[in-house]
C-alpha positions as a Python dict, from the first residue, in 0.01 Angstrom:
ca = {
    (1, 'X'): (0, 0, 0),
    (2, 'X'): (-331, -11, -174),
    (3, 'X'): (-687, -33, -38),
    (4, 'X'): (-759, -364, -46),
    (5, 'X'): (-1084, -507, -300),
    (6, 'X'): (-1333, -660, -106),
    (7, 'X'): (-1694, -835, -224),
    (8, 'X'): (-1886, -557, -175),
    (9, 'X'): (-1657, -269, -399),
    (10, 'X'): (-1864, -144, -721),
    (11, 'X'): (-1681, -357, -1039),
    (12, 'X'): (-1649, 11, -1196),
    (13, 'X'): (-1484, 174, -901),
    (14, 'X'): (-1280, -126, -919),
    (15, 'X'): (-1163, -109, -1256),
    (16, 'X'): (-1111, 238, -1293),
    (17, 'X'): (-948, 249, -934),
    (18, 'X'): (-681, 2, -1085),
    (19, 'X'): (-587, 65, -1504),
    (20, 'X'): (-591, -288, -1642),
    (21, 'X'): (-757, -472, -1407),
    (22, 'X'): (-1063, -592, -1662),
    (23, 'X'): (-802, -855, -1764),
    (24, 'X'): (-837, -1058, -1398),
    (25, 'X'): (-1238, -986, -1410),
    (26, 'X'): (-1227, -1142, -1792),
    (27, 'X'): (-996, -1431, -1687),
    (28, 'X'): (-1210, -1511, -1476),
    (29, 'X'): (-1526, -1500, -1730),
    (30, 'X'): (-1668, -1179, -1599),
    (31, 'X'): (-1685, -979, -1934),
    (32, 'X'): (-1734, -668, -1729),
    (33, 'X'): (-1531, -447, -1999),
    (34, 'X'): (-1756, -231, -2151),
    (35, 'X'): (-2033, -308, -1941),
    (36, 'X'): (-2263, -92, -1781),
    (37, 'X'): (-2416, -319, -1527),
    (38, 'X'): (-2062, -282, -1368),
    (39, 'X'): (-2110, 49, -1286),
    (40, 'X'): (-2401, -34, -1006),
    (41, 'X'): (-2286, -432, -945),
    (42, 'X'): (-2050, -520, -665),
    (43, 'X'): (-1829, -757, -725),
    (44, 'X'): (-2009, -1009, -494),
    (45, 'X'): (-2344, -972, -733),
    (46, 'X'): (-2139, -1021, -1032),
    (47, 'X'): (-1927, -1303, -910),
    (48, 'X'): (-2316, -1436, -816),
    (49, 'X'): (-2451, -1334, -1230),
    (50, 'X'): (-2201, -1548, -1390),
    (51, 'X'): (-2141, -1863, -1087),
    (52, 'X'): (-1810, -1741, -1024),
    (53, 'X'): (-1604, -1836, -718),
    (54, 'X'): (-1593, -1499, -557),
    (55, 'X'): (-1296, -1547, -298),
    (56, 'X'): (-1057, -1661, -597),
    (57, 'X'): (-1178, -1374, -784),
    (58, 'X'): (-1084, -1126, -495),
    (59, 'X'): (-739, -1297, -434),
    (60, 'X'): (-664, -1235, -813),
    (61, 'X'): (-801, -898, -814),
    (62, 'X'): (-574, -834, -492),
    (63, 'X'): (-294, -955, -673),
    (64, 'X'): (-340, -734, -927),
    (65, 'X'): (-315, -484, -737),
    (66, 'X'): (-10, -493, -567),
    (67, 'X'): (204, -648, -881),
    (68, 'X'): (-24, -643, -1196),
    (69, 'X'): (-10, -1022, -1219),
    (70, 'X'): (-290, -1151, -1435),
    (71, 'X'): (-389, -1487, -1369),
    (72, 'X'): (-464, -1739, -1674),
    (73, 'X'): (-829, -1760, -1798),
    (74, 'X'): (-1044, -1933, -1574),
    (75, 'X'): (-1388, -1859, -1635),
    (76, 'X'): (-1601, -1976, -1938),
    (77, 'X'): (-1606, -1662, -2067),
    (78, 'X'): (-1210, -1634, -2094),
    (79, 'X'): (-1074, -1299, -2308),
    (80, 'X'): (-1279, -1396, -2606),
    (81, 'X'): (-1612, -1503, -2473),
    (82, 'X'): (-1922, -1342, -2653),
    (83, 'X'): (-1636, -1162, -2881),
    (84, 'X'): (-1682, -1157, -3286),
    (85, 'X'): (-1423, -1394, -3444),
    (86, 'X'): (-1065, -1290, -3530),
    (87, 'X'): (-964, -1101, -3826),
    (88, 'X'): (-1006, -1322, -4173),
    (89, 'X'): (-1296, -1510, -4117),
    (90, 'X'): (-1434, -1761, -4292),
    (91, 'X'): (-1649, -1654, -4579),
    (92, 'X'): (-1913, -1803, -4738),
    (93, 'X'): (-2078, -1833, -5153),
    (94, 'X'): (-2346, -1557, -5050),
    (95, 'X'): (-2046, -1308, -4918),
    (96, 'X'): (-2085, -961, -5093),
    (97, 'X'): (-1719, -809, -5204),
    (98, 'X'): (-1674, -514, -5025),
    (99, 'X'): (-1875, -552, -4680),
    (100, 'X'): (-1619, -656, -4406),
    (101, 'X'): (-1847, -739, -4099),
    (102, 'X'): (-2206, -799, -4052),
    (103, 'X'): (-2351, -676, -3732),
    (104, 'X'): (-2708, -824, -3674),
    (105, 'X'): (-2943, -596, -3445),
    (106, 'X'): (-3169, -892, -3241),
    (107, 'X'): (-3461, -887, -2993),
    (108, 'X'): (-3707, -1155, -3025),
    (109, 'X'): (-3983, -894, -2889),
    (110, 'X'): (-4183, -602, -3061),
    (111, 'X'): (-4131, -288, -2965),
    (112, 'X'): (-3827, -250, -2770),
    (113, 'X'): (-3630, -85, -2967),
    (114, 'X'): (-3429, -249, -3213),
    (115, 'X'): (-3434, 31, -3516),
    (116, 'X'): (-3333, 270, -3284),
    (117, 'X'): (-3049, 77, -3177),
    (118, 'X'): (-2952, 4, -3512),
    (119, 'X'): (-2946, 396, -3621),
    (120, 'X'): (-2755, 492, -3289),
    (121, 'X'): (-2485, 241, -3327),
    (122, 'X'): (-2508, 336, -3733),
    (123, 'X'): (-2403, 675, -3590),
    (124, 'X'): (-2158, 544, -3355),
    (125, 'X'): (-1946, 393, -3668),
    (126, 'X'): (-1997, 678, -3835),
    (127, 'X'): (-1865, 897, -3651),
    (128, 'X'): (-1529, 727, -3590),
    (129, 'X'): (-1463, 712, -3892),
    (130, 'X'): (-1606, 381, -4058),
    (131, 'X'): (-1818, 304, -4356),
    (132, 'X'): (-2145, 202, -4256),
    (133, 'X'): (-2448, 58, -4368),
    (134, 'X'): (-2814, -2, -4302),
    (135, 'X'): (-3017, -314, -4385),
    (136, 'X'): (-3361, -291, -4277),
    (137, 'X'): (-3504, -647, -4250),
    (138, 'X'): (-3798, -537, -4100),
    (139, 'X'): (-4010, -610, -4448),
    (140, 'X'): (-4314, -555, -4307),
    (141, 'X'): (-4291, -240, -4063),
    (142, 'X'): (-4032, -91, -4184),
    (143, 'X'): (-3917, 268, -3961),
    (144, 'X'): (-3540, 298, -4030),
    (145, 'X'): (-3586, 557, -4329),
    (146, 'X'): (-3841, 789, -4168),
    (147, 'X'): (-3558, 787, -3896),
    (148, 'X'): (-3296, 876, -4125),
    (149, 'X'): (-3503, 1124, -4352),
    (150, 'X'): (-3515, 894, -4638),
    (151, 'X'): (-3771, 933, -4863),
    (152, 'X'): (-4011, 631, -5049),
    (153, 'X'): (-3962, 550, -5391),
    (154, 'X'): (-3534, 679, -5375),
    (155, 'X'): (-3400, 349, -5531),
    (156, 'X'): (-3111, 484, -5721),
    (157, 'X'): (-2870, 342, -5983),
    (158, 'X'): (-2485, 310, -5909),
    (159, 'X'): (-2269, 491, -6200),
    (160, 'X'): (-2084, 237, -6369),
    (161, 'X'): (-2290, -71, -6187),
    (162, 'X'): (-2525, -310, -6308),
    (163, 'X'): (-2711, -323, -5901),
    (164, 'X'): (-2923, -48, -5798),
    (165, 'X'): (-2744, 187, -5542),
    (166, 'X'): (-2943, 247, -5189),
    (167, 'X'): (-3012, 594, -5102),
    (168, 'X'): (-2790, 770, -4843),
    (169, 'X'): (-2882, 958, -4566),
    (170, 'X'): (-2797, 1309, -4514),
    (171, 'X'): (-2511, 1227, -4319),
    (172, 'X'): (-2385, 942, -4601),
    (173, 'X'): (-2533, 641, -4461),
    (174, 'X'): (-2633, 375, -4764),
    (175, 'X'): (-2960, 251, -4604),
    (176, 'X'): (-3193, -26, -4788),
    (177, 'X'): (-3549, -73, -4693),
    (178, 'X'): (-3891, -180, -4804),
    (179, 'X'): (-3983, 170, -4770),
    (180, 'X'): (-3739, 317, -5037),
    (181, 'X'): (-3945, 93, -5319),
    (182, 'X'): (-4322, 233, -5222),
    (183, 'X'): (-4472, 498, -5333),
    (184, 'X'): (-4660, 529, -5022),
    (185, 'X'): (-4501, 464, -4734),
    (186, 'X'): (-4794, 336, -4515),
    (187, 'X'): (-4874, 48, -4800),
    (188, 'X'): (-4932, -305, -4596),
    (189, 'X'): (-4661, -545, -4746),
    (190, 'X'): (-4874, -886, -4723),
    (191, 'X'): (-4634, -1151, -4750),
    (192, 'X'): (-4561, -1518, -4602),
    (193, 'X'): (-4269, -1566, -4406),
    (194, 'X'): (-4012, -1722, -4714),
    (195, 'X'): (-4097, -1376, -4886),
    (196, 'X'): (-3978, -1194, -4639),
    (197, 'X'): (-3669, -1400, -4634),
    (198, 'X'): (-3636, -1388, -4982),
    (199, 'X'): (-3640, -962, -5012),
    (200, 'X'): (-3391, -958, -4719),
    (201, 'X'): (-3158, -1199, -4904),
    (202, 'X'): (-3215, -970, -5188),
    (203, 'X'): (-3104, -630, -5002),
    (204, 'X'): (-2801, -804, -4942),
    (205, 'X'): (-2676, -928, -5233),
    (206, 'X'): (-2846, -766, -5535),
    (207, 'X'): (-2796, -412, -5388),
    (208, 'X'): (-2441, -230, -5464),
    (209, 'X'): (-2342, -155, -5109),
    (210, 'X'): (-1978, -27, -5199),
    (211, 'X'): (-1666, -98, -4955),
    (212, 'X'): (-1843, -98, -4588),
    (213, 'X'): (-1653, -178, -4288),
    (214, 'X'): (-1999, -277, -4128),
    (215, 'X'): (-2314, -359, -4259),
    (216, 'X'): (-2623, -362, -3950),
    (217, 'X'): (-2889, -545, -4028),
    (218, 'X'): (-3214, -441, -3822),
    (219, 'X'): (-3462, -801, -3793),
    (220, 'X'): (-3792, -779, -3696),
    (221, 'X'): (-3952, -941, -3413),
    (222, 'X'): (-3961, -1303, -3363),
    (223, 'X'): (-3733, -1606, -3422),
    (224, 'X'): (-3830, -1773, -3698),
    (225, 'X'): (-3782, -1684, -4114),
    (226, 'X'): (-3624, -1358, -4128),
    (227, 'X'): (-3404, -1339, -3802),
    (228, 'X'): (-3305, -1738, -3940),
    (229, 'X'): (-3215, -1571, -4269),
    (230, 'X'): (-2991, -1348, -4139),
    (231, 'X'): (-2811, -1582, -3964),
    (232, 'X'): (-2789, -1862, -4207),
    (233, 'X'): (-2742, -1712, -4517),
    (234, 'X'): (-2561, -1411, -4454),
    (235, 'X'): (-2173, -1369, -4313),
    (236, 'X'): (-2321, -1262, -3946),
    (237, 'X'): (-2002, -1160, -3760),
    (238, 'X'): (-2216, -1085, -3433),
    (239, 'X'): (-2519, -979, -3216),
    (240, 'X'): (-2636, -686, -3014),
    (241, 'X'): (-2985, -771, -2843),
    (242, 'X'): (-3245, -547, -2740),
    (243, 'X'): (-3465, -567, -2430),
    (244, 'X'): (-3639, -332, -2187),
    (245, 'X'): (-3693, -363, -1823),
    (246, 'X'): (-4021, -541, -1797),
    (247, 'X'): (-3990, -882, -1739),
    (248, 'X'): (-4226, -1012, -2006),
    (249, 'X'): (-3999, -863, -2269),
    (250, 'X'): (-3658, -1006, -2091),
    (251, 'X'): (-3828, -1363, -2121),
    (252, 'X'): (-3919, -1303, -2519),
    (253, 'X'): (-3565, -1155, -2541),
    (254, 'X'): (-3431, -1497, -2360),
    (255, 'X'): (-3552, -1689, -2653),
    (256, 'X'): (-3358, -1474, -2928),
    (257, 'X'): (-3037, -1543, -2704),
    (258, 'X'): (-3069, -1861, -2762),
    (259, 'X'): (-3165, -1858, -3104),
    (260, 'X'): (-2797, -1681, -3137),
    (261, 'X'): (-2657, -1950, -3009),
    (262, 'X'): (-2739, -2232, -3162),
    (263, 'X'): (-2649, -2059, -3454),
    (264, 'X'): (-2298, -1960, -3299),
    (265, 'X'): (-2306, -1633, -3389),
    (266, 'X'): (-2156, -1420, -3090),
    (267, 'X'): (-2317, -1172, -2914),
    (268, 'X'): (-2135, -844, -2936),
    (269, 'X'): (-2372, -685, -2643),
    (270, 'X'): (-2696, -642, -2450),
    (271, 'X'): (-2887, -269, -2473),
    (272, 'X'): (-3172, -244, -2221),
    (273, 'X'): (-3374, 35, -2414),
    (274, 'X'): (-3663, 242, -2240),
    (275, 'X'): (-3457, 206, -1873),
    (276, 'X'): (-3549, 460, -1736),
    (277, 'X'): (-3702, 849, -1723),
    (278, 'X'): (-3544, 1164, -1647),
    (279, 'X'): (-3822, 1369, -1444),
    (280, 'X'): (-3761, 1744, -1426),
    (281, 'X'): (-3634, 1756, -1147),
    (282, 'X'): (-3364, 1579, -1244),
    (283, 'X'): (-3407, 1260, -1102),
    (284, 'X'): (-3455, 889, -1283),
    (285, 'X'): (-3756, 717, -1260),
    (286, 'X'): (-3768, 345, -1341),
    (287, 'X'): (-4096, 373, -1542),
    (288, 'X'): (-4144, -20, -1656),
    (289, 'X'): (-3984, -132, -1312),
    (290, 'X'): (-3610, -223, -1207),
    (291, 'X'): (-3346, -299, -1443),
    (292, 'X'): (-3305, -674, -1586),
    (293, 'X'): (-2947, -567, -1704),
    (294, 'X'): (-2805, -866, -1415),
    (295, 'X'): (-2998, -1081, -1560),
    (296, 'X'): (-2940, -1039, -1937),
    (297, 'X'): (-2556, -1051, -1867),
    (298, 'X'): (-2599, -1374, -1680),
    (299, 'X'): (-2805, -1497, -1991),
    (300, 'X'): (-2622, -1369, -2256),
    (301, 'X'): (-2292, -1397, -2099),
    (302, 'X'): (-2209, -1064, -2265),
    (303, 'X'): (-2165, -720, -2192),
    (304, 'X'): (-2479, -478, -2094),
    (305, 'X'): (-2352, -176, -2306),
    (306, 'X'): (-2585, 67, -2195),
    (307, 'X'): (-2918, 149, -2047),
    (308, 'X'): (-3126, 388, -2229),
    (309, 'X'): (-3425, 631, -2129),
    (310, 'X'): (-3717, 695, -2304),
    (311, 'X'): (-3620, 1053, -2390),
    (312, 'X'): (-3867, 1273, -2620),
    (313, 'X'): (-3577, 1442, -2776),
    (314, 'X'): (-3492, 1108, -2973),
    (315, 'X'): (-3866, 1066, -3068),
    (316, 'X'): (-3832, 1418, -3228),
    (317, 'X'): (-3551, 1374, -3411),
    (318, 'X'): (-3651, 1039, -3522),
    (319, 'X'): (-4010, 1163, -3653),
    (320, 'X'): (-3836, 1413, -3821),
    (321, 'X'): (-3537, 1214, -3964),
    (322, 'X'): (-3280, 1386, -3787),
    (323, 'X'): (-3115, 1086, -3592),
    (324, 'X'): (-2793, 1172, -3670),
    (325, 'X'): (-2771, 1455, -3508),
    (326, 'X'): (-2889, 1272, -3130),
    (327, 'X'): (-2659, 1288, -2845),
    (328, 'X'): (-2664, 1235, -2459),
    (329, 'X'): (-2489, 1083, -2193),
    (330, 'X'): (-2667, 749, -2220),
    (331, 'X'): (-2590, 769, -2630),
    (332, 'X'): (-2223, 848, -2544),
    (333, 'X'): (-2195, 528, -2283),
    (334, 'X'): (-2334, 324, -2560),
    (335, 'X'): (-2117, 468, -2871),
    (336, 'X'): (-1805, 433, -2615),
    (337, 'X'): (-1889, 72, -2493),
    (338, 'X'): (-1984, -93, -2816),
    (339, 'X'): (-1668, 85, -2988),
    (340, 'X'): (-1492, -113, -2695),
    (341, 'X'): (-1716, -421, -2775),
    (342, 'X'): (-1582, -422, -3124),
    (343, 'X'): (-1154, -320, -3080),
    (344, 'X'): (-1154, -607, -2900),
    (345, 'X'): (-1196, -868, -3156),
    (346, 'X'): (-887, -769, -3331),
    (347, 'X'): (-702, -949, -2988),
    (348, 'X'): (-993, -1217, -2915),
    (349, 'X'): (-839, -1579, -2881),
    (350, 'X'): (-963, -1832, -2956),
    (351, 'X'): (-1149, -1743, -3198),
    (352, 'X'): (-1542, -1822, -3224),
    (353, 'X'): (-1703, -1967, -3559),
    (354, 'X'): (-1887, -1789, -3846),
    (355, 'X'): (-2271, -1893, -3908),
    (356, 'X'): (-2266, -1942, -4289),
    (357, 'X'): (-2513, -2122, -4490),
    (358, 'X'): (-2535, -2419, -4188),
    (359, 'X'): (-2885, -2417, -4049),
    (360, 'X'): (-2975, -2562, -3738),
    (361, 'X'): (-2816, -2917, -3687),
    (362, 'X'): (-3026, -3147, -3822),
    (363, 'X'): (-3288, -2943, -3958),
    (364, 'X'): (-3331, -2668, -4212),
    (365, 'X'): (-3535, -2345, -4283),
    (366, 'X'): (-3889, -2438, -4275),
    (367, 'X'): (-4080, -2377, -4617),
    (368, 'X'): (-3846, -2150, -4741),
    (369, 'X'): (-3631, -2165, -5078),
    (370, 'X'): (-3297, -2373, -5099),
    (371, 'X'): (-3076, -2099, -5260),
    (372, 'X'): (-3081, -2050, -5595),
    (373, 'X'): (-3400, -2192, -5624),
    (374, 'X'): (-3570, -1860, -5666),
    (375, 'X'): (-3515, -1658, -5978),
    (376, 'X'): (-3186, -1434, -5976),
    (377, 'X'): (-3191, -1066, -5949),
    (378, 'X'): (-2801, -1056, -5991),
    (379, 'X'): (-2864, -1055, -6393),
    (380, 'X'): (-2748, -750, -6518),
    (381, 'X'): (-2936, -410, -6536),
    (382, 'X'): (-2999, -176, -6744),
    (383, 'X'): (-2661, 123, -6655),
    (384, 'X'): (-2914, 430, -6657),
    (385, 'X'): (-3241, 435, -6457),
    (386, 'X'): (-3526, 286, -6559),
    (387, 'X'): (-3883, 342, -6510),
    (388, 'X'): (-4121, 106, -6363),
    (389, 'X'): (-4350, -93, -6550),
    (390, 'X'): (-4624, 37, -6377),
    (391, 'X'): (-4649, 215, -6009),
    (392, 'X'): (-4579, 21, -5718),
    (393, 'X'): (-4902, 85, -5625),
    (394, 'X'): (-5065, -80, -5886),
    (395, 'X'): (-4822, -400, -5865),
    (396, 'X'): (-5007, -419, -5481),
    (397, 'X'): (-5272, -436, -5683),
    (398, 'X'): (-5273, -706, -5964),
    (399, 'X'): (-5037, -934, -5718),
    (400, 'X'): (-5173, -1101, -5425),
    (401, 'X'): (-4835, -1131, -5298),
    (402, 'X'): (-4685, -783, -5321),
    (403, 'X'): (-4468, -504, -5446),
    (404, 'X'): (-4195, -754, -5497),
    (405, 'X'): (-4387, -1050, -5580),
    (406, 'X'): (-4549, -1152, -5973),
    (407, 'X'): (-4817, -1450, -5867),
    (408, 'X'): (-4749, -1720, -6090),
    (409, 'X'): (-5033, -1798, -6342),
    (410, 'X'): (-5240, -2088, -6168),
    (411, 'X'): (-5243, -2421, -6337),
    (412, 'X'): (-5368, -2782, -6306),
    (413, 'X'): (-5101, -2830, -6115),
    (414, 'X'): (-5083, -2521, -5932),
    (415, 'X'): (-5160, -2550, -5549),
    (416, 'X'): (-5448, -2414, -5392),
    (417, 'X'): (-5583, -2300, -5090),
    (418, 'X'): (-5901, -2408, -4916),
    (419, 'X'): (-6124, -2173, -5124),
    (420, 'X'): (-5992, -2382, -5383),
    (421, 'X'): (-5820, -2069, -5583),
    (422, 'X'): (-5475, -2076, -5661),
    (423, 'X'): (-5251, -1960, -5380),
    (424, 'X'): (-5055, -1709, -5519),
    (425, 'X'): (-4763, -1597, -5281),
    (426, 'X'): (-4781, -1855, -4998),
    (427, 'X'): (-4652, -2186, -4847),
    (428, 'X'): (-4316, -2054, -5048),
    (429, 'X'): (-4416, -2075, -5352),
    (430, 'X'): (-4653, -1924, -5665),
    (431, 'X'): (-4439, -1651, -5662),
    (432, 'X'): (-4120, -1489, -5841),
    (433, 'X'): (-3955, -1185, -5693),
    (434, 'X'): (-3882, -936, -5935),
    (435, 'X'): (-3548, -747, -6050),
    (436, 'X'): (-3499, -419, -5815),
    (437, 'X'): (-3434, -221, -6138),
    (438, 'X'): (-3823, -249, -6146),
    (439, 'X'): (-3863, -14, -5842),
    (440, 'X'): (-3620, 227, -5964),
    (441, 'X'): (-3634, 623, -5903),
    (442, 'X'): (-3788, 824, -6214),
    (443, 'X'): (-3519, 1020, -6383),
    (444, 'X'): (-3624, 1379, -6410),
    (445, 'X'): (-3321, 1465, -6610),
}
C-alpha cells in the first residue's frame, strides 16, 4: 500500500513519487506541470495560490494513487488553461506563409530580462530540432544581436526573393533587429510610439523569414504601442512573462498579465530572472529578496518555468555574442519545462482563441495607423543587393524622425508643433517608412 499524500508533501515529490499524477493536480486547475514553484510548494500552499479546495484535491490525489483514477476537470484551469490553442488556428490577413507559431516574450518592466529570455528559449528550440526565429521589437534599445554576435549594417538579400533576408547567427538563427540596419550600433533611434509599431509590423511581414516553426518576438518595456502591436496585428500564439524577485517589478509585471489577457492571448509561462546568486561556497543567496514565483502563478494562472540566477558566465557570453553556447542547471530546467509548456498544446482542449487584428473591445490602438494606411514595403525589390542612398547615418541626419523614417515636406496644411514648425515624425503622422532594400548590406563582390 502506498504512503499516503497529505497537505504538507512537496507537489514535486508528489508528482514524481507517482508517474501521471499532474493529470489530478491539472483537473483540478493546478497547472503544476512544468512548473518550478512545485518543486519548493506543498500541496497545501498551492491548493492556497490558486483557491483550490485542498481536502478534495488530496482525496483525488489519494485516489490516484491506489488505482490511477483521474477525476474530471474541476478547476478553472482544467488541462488546457494558460495552454496555446490547438493545432490549425485561426489565421489572420497579416499571417506570413511559412511561420507556424508566434511566441511573444512579455514583461511590462525594464530590465528584467526579457532578451535574455528570448535568446535562451531561441536556443532551447534550436536545439531540439526546430526552426527558429528572432524578432527584436525592442526598436529603441535594441541588445538581441550583440547577444547573438550579429553585426550592424548585415541586412542581406534572399536568393531568388524580392524581401531582404535577416542575418543568421552563428548557430543559424534568422534574427531581425534595429541594430542590423545602423551603421553604428549605439545611434539613438528617436521615434514616437506608432513608429515603433510601424518598424515592428515591418520585421514581420516585409522580411523573408523562410519556413519557421516559431518566430519569438522580444517587446520592450511597457504596455502600450509596441507590446499592443504584437498582439493585435500579429498571429500571437502565446506568452512567456518576465519578472524578478523584487516586488516593485512583480507589480509592473502584474499589469502586462493583464494586458495578455484582455487580448486572449495565453500565457505559455512565467520566468523569474535574476532569482538568485550562487556564492562560492556554493550556497544561493536571494540577492533582490524571496521569490514572487507563488505569486506570479496565482496571477498568471500559469506555470513558473524556471528561476534564474544572475550568473556572470551568461553576461560573458552575451557581451561577447556567444549565447548559444550557455548552459546550466537553471538553463536546462527552463529548456526542459518550456519544451513541456509547448508539447502540450498539441492535446490542449478546449481550445483558447487567437488575438488577430481585434483590438481591445471597444477601443482601438491609440494614434497609430489603421493598416494599410502607411506606405507598403511589400513592393518588390530589386533580386541583387543594393546600396543605400546614402549612409544610415546621414538619413539620422536630414530626418527628424529616423533611420526608417523620410519627414514629409511641411505644407499649409501640414501639422505643427508648438514651436510652430512642422512636426515631422510625430502624433503618427509626417512620416513614410522606407523600403528595407534601402538599408541593405554593400556587396563587396
Amino acid at each position: 500500500m502506498s504512503e499516503t499524500i497529505t497537505r504538507d508533501m512537496i507537489i514535486r515529490a508528489v508528482r514524481d513519487a507517482h508517474p501521471g499524477i499532474t493529470a489530478v493536480f491539472q483537473a483540478h486547475g493546478l497547472p503544476c506541470a512544468g512548473c518550478s514553484v512545485g518543486s519548493y510548494e506543498t500541496i497545501a500552499q498551492g491548493a492556497r495560490t490558486h483557491n483550490l479546495d485542498v481536502d478534495a484535491l488530496l482525496a483525488d490525489l489519494n485516489r490516484f494513487a491506489q488505482d490511477g483514477t483521474v477525476p474530471a476537470g474541476k478547476g478553472r484551469g482544467a488541462p488546457a488553461a494558460g495552454m496555446m490553442a490547438a493545432q490549425s488556428p485561426r489565421r489572420t490577413a497579416d499571417n506570413v506563409a511559412g511561420i507556424k507559431h508566434i511566441i511573444a516574450v512579455v514583461s511590462g518592466k525594464g530590465g528584467v530580462g526579457k532578451s535574455l529570455v528570448t535568446a535562451l528559449l531561441a536556443v532551447t528550440l534550436k536545439r531540439q530540432g526546430y526552426k527558429v526565429g528572432i524578432l527584436d521589437g525592442d526598436i529603441t534599445g535594441p541588445s538581441i544581436p550583440l547577444m547573438f554576435g550579429v553585426p550592424v549594417r548585415s541586412l542581406g538579400q534572399a536568393p531568388g526573393q524580392q524581401k531582404p533576408a535577416p542575418p543568421r547567427s552563428k548557430g543559424g538563427i534568422p534574427i531581425m533587429s534595429m541594430n542590423v540596419l545602423l551603421d553604428d550600433p549605439e545611434a539613438a533611434v528617436v521615434w514616437r510610439g506608432p513608429m515603433i509599431s510601424g518598424a515592428i509590423k515591418q520585421f514581420y511581414t516585409d522580411i523573408h523569414w523562410g519556413e519557421l516553426d516559431y518566430l519569438l518576438v522580444d517587446l520592450p518595456p511597457g504596455t502600450s504601442d509596441a507590446p499592443m502591436t504584437v498582439m493585435q496585428q500579429l498571429p500571437t500564439d502565446g506568452a512567456v512573462l518576465v519578472s524578478t524577485p523584487q516586488g516593485l517589478a512583480t507589480m509592473v509585471v502584474s499589469k502586462a498579465i493583464q494586458m495578455v489577457k484582455k487580448f486572449e492571448v495565453p500565457i505559455v509561462g512565467m520566468v523569474e530572472n535574476m532569482s538568485y546568486v550562487t556564492l562560492p561556497g556554493g550556497e544561493s543567496y536571494e540577492l533582490f529578496g524571496a521569490s514572487q514565483g507563488q505569486r506570479l502563478v496565482g496571477l498568471s494562472g500559469a506555470p513558473l518555468l524556471a528561476r534564474l540566477p544572475i550568473d556572470p558566465t551568461i553576461a560573458a557570453f552575451s557581451d561577447t555574442g556567444r549565447i548559444e553556447e550557455y548552459t546550466s542547471e537553471a538553463y536546462d530546467t527552463l529548456a526542459k519545462n518550456f519544451m513541456t509548456r509547448l508539447t502540450q498544446r498539441e492535446g490542449a482542449r478546449p481550445s483558447l482563441p487567437i488575438i488577430s487584428t481585434r483590438s481591445l473591445k471597444g477601443a482601438g490602438v491609440a494614434g497609430a495607423r489603421p493598416v494599410g494606411a502607411a506606405p507598403s514595403m511589400a513592393s518588390p525589390v530589386a533580386a541583387t543587393p543594393t546600396v543605400a542612398a546614402q549612409p544610415v547615418r546621414a538619413a539620422l541626419q536630414e530626418t527628424a524622425a529616423g533611420a526608417l523614417v523620410t519627414a514629409a515636406p511641411a505644407t499649409a496644411a501640414s501639422p505643427h508643433n508648438g514651436n510652430g514648425k512642422g512636426d515631422r515624425g510625430g502624433n503618427g503622422g509626417g512620416g513614410a517608412l522606407l523600403r528595407l532594400g534601402r538599408f541593405l548590406k554593400q556587396d563587396k563582390a
